[in-house]
C-alpha positions in Angstrom: -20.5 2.5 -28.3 -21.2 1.2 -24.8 -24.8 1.7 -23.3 -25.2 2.6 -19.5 -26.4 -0.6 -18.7 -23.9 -2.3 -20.8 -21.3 -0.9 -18.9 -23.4 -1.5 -15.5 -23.3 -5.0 -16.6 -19.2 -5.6 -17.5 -18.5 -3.5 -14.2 -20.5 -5.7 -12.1 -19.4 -8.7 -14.1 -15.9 -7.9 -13.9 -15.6 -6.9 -10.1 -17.5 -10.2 -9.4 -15.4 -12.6 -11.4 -12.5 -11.3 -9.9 -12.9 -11.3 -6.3 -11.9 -15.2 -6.4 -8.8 -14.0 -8.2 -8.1 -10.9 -5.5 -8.9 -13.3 -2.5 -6.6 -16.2 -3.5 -4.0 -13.8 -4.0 -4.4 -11.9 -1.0 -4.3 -15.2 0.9 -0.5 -16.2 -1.3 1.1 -12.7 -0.7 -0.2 -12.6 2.9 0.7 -16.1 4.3 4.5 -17.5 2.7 4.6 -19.7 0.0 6.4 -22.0 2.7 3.4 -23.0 4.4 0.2 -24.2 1.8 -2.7 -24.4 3.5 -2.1 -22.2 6.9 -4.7 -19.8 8.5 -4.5 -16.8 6.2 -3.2 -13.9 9.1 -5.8 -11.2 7.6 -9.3 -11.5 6.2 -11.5 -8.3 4.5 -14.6 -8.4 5.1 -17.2 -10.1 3.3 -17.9 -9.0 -0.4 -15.6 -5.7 0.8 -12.8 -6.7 -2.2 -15.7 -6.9 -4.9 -17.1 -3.4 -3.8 -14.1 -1.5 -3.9 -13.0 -2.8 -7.2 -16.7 -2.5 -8.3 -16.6 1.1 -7.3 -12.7 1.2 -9.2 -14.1 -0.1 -11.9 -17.4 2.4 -12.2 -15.3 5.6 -11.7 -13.1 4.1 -14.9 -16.1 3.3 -16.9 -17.5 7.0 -15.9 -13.9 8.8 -16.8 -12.6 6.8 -20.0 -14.8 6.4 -22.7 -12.2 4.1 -24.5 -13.6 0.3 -23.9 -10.0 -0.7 -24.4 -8.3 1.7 -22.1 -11.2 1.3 -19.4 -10.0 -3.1 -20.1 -6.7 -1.7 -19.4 -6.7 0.6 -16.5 -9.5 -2.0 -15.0 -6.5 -4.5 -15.0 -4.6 -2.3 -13.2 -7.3 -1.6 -10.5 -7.9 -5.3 -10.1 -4.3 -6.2 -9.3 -4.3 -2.8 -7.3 -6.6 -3.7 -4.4 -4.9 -7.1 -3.3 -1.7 -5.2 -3.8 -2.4 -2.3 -1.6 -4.5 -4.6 0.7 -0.7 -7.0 1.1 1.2 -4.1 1.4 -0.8 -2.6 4.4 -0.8 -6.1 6.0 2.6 -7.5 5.3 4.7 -4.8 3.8 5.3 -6.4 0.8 4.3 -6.3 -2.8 4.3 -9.5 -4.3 6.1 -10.5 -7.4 3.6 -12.6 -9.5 1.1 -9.4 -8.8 3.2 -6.8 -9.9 4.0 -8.7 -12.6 0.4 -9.0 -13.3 -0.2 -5.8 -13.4 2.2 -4.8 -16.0 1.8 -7.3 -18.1 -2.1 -7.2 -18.4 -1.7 -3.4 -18.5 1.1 -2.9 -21.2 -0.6 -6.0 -23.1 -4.2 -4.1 -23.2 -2.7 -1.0 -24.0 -1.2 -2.6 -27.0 -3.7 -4.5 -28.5 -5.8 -1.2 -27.9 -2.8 1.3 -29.7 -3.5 -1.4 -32.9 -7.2 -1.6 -33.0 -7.3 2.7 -32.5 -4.2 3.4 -33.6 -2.5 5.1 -31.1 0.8 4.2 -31.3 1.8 7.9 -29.9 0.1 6.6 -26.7 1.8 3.4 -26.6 4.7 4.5 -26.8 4.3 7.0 -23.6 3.1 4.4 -21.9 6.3 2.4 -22.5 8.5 5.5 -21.4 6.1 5.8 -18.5 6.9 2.6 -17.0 10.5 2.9 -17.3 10.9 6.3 -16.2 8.9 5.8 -12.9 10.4 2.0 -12.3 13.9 4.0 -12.7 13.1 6.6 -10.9 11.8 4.5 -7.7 14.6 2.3 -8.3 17.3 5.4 -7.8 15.4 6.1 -4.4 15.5 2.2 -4.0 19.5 2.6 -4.1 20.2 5.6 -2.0 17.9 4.6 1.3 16.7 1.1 0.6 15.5 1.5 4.2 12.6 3.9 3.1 12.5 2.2 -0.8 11.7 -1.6 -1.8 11.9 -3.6 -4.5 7.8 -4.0 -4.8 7.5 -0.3 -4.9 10.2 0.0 -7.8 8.1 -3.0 -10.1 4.8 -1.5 -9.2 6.2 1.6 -10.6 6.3 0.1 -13.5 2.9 -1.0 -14.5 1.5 2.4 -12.7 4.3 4.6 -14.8 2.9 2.5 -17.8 -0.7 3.7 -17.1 -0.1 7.4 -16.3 2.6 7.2 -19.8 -0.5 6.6 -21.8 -1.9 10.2 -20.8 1.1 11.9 -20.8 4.3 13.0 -19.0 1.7 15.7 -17.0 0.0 12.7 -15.6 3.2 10.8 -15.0 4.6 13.4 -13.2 0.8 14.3 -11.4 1.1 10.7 -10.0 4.0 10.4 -8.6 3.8 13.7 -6.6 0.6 12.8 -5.3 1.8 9.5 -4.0 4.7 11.2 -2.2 2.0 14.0 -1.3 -0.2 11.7 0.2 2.0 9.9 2.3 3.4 12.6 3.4 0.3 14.1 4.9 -0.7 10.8 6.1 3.1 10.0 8.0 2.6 13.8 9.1 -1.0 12.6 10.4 0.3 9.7 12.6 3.1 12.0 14.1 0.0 14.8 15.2 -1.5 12.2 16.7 1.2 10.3 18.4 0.6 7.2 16.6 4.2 7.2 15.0 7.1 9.3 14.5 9.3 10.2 11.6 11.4 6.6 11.7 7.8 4.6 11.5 7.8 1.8 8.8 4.5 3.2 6.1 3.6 0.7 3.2 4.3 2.7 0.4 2.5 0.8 -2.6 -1.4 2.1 -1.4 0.2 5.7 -1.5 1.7 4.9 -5.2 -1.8 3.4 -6.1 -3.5 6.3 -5.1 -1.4 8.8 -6.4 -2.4 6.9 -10.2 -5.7 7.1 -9.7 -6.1 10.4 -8.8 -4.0 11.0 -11.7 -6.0 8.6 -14.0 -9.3 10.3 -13.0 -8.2 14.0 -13.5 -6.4 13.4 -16.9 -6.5 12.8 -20.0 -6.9 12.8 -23.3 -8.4 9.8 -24.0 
């Protein structure tokens, strides 16, 4: 059993050791791969990557008392904030991130099924990830105007998370991430800052949708 300040001490840790991570991949899935060593076009502010994954990390360590789920959902929030951070800049969702993410997650979740045999859980989280990749991926296929590839292999490492609680959660998630960008395409029409045909980066809705799904579910 974790103390406070243990935990205090791997959150801080972890959020710090992988801002260098977050940046360097921020500045790959923001500038091509075709031009090494150009100006990155977008820059967060100082230290701003380490505090929101800091805070990501906290809010885990408060809502999962499982050290090997909180290893595995903190994964997922790392690769979540240069994700959502690319996707807002560029409109894309890297590859070799989204790959990250579900391999580190499914991987975690595994090792952590063995050592507290939850194998009822694992295998959730398998179905998770394959139900929400699919079910992006039949969006992806009837309007691939509104759908992309990113969003259907993000789906997969989020689905993967939101399996290991249940279908509730799975289902929780993605109606929040539709939910949320709905309201916020809704929000730019009100104001006049877009209309119905305006372009919105999907993935920070789908990450959003998780974590509000991750921090209201459950069992652990």
């Amino acid at each position: 059993m974790l103390t406070p300040l243990m935990w205090t001490l791997a959150v801080a840790g972890a959020a710090l050791a992988a801002g260098g991570w977050q940046r360097a991949h921020l500045f790959l899935g923001v500038v091509p791969d075709t031009t090494p060593g150009a100006p990155p076009a977008y820059r967060p502010a100082r230290f701003s990557v380490e505090v929101v994954t800091g805070l990501l990390l906290a809010g885990l360590a408060v809502a999962v008392p499982s050290a090997g789920v909180w290893a595995a959902f903190g994964w997922l929030a790392v690769c979540a904030v240069p994700l959502a951070l690319v996707d807002v800049a560029v409109f894309r969702l890297p590859d070799r991130l989204t790959a990250a993410a579900y391999a580190g997650t499914l991987g975690l979740l595994a090792v952590t099924a063995v050592a507290e045999r939850r194998h009822d859980e694992l295998a959730g989280a398998l179905l998770g990830g394959l139900a929400v990749s699919a079910f992006y991926l039949v969006l992806f296929l009837v309007n691939p105007a509104g759908m992309g590839l990113g969003d259907v292999k993000l789906g997969a490492a989020l689905g993967t998370a939101l399996g290991w609680l249940g279908w509730a959660s799975v289902v929780a998630g993605v109606f929040a991430a539709h939910l949320a960008a709905g309201l916020y395409g809704l929000a730019m029409i009100v104001t006049r800052r877009g209309s119905r045909k305006s372009d919105l980066p999907f993935g920070p809705f789908m990450i959003l949708g998780t974590l509000a799904a991750i921090f209201t579910g459950g069992p652990w």
